[in-house]
C-alpha positions in Angstrom: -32.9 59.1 24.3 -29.0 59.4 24.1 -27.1 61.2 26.2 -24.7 63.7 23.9 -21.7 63.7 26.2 -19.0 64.5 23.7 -14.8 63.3 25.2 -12.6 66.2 23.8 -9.0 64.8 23.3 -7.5 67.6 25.6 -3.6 67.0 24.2 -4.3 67.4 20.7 -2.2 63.8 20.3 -2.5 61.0 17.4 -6.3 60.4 18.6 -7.4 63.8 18.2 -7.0 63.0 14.4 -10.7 60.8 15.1 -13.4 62.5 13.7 -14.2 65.6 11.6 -13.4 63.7 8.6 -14.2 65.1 5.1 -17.5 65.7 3.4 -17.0 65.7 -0.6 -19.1 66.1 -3.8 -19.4 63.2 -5.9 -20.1 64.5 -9.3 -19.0 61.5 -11.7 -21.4 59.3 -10.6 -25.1 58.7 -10.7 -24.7 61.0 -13.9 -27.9 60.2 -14.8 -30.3 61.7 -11.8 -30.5 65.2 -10.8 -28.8 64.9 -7.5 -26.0 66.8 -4.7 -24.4 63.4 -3.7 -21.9 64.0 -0.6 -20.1 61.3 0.8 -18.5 61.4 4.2 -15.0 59.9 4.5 -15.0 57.5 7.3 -11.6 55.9 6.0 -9.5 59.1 6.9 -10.0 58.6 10.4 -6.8 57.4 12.2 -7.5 53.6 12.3 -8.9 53.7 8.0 -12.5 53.1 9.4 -15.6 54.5 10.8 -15.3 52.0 14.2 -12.0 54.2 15.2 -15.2 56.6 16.4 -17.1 54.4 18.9 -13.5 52.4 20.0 -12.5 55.8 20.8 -16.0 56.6 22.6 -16.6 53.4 24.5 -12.8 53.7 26.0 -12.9 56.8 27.3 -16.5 56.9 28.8 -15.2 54.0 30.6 -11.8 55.7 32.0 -14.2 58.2 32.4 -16.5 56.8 34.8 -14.5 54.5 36.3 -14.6 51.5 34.5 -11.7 51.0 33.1 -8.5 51.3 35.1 -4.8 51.1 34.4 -4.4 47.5 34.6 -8.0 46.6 33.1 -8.1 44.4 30.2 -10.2 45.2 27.0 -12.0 41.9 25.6 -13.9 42.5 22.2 -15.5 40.3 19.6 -14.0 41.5 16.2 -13.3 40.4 12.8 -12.3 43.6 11.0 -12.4 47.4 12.2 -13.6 47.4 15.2 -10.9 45.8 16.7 -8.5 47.7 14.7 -10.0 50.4 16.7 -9.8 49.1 19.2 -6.2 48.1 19.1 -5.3 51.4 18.2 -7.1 53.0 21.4 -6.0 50.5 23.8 -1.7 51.0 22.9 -2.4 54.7 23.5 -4.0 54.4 26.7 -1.7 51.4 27.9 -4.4 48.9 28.4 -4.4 45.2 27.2 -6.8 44.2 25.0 -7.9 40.6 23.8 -9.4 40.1 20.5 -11.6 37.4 20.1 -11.8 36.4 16.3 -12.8 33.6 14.2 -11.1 31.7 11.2 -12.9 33.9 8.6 -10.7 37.3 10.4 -8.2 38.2 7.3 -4.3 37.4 7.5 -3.8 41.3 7.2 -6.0 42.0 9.8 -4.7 39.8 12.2 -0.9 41.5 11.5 -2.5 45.5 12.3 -4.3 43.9 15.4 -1.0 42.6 15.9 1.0 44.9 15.4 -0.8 47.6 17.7 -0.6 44.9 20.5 -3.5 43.3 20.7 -3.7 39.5 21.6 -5.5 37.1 20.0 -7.7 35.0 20.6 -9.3 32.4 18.1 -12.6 30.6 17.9 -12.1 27.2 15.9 -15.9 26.4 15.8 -19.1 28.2 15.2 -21.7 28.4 18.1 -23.2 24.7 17.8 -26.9 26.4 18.2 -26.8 29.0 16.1 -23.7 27.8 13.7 -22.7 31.4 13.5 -19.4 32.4 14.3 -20.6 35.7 15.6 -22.4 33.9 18.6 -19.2 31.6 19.5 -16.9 34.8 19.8 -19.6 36.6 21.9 -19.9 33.7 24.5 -15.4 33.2 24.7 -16.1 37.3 25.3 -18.3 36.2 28.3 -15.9 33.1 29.3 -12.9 35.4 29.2 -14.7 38.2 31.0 -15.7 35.4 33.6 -12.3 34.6 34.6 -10.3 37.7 33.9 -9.8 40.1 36.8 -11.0 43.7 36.0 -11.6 43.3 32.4 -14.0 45.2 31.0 -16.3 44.2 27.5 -17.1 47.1 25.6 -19.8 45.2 23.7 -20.4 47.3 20.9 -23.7 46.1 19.7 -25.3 47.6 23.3 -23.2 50.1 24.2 -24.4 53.1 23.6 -21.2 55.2 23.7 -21.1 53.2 20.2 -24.1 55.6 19.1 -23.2 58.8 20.8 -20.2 58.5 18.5 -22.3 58.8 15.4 -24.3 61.3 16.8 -21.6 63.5 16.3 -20.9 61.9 13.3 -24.5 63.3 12.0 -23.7 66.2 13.6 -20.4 67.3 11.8 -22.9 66.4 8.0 -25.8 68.9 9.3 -23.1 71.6 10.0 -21.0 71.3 6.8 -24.5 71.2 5.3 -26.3 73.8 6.7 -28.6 71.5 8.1 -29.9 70.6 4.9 -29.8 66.9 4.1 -32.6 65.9 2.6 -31.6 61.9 2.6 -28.7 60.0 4.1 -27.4 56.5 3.5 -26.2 54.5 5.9 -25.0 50.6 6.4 -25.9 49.0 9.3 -24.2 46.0 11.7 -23.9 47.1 15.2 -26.4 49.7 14.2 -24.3 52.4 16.3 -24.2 54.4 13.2 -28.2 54.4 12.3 -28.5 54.9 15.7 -26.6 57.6 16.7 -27.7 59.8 13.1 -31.3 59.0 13.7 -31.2 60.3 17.0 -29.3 63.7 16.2 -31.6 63.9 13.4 -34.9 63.8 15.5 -33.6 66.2 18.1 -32.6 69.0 16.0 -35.7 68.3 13.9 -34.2 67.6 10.5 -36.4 67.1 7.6 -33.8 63.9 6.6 -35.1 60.4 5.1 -33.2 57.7 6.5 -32.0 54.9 4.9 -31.0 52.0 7.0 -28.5 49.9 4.3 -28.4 45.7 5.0 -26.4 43.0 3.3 -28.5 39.5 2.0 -28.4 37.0 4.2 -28.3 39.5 6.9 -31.2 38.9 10.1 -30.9 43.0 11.2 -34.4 44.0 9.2 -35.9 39.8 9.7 -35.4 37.1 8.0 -33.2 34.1 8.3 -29.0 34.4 8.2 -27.5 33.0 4.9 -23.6 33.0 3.6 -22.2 36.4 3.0 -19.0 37.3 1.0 -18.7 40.3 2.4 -17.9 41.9 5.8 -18.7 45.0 7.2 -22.1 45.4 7.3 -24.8 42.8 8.6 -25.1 40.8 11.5 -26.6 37.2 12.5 -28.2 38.6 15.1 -30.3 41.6 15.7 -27.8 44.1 18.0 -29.5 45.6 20.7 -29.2 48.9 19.4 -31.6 48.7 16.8 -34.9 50.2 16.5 -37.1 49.5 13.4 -38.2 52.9 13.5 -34.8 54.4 13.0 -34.7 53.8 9.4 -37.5 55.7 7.4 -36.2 53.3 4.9 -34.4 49.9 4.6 -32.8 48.3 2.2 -30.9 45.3 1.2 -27.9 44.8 -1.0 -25.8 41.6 -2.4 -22.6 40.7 -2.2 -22.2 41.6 -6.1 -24.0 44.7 -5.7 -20.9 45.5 -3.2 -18.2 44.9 -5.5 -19.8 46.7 -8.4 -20.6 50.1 -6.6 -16.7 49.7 -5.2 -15.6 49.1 -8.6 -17.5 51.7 -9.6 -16.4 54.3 -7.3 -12.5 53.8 -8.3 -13.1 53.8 -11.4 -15.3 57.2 -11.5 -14.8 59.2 -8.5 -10.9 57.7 -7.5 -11.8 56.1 -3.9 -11.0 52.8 -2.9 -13.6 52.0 -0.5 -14.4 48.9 1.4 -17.4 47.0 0.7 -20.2 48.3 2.7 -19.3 51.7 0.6 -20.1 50.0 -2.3 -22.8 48.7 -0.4 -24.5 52.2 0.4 -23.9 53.2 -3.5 -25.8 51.1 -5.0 -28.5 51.3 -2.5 -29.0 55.2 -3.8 -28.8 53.5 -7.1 -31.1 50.8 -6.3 -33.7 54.0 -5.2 -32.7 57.1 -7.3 -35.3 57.6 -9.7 -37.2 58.0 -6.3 -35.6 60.8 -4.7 -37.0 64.3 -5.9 -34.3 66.2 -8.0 -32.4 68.7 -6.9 -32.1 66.6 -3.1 -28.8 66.9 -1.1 -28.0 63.1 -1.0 -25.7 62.1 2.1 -23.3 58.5 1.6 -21.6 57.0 4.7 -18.3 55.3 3.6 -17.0 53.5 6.3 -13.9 52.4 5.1 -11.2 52.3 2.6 -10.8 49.8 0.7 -6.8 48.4 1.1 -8.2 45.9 3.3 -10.2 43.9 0.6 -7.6 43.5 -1.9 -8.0 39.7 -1.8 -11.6 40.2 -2.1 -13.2 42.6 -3.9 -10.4 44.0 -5.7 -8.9 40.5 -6.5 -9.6 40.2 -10.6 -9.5 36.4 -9.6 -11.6 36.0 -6.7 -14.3 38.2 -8.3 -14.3 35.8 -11.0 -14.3 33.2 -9.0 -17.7 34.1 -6.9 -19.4 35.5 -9.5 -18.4 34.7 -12.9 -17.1 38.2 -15.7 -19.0 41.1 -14.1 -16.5 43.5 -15.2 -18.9 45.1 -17.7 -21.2 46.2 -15.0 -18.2 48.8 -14.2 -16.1 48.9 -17.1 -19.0 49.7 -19.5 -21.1 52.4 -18.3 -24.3 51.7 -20.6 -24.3 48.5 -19.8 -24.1 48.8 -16.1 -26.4 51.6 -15.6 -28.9 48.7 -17.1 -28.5 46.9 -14.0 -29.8 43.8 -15.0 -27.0 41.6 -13.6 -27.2 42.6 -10.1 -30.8 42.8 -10.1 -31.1 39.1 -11.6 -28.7 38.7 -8.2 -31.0 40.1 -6.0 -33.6 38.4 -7.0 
């Protein structure tokens, strides 16, 4: 069981602006089903991303209990938000903080992290064992931690300040809600998220179907690790925070399926969202004609979708990876037929 232990931000400064992000009504999309699909706005915290929540979390639980001290030094594996997040949290408490990243880590990325202070630190090679990436930047963690002074790893697939985040997260839906959420969607990497909502959803007895969303090629739910196009979600390696029996549901989605339900949601609802937004879209579509009308349907967006210009919003690299899609969102009969990105899947 967690403990809830929730860090107010006392001086009302730029970090209080974490959290208690907005809950909307998406009612352009998924015309076709007799649904209340919400989506919670993890791109409005502070940092653009959901991560800004545990980053925040994991810091101050450690100045909190002693941890982390004035001169400590922050070391985190990151390719993307978390260590924006981190980044962020770090300049406003003072503290150094080393990113380890690898050569897949975008250009723009590297100039926030950057740009809020952070040093970098890059891993050439991938982990000659595994030949993930993922497993070389945790062991330079360990390395660096080995021979740092008073630096402190806040590990964010154990740490379980990562999940008391998102129990709050779960906890700002159910209240906004009325405690009425009959499903919620949710990608999974660290699994802090799943975690976190699962947990708050058990101990305040919630009647909520959870479903746990995973990329192809992801090892979270089993499997073996394959090439994936896009970040955010997924993981080549199972975190220790997951628990099978979190998820009431669990579900996998492909790179193309990520671009489509992103394409999809600028197109009909006016958000640019990253990819695991798009990710968790066309999961519900992937399961819709399942869900009992009239349900309250619950999206996690974790981020916005500036960040993946050169990706999923690039015309050219679209193209590139996967041939012309552009029907499956510029042509709503033929994309609500599906066939594409179910051939994909396949």
């Amino acid at each position: 069981m967690l403990l809830t232990t929730e860090f107010s931000v006392a001086d009302k400064g730029p970090l209080s602006a974490i959290g208690n992000t907005p809950l909307v009504r998406l009612s352009k999309i998924l015309k076709d089903v007799d649904l209340r699909l919400y989506a919670k706005l993890e791109s409005l915290n502070l940092g653009g991303s959901i991560k800004d929540r545990p980053a925040l979390n994991i810091i101050k639980h450690g100045i909190e209990t002693g941890l982390i001290h004035p001169n400590t030094v922050i070391v985190e594996s990151s390719s993307g938000n978390m260590g924006i997040g981190l980044a962020q949290v770090c300049a406003y408490f003072g503290l150094r903080f080393i990113c380890v990243i690898d050569p897949k880590t975008t250009e723009q990325n590297i100039r926030i992290l950057e740009v809020f202070g952070a040093d970098i630190d890059l891993v050439m090679e991938p982990d000659p064992q595994t030949g993930e990436y993922l497993q070389a930047r945790l062991n330079r963690v360990k390395e660096l931690c080995s021979v740092i002074p008073d630096s402190f790893w806040p590990n964010q697939y154990a740490n379980e300040a990562n999940a008391i985040a998102h129990y709050h997260t779960m906890g700002e839906i159910a209240k906004e809600l009325n405690d009425k959420v009959d499903y919620l969607f949710c990608a999974v990497s660290t699994c802090g998220t799943l975690r976190g909502c699962a947990e708050y959803v058990r101990n305040h007895h919630l009647p909520t179907h959870i479903v746990a969303v995973d990329a192809y090629g992801s090892v979270i739910f089993g499997g073996s690790a394959a090439k994936r196009l896009i970040p955010g979600h997924g993981a080549a390696v199972v975190p220790p925070l997951y628990d099978p029996d979190l998820a009431d549901q669990r579900l996998h989605v492909t790179d193309l399926e990520c671009v489509i339900g992103c394409r999809r949601l600028v197109r009909h609802e006016s958000l640019l969202v990253g990819g695991s937004s798009g990710a968790v879209l066309m999961a519900i579509e992937q399961v819709k004609h399942t869900i009992p009308p009239g349900s309250v349907v619950v999206a996690i967006f974790p981020d916005r979708g500036e960040r993946y210009m050169e990706t999923i919003y690039s015309d050219r690299w679209v193209a590139k990876h996967f041939g012309d899609v552009a029907h499956l969102w510029q042509d709503d009969r033929e994309a609500r037929n599906f066939a594409t990105a179910s051939d994909a899947r396949a």
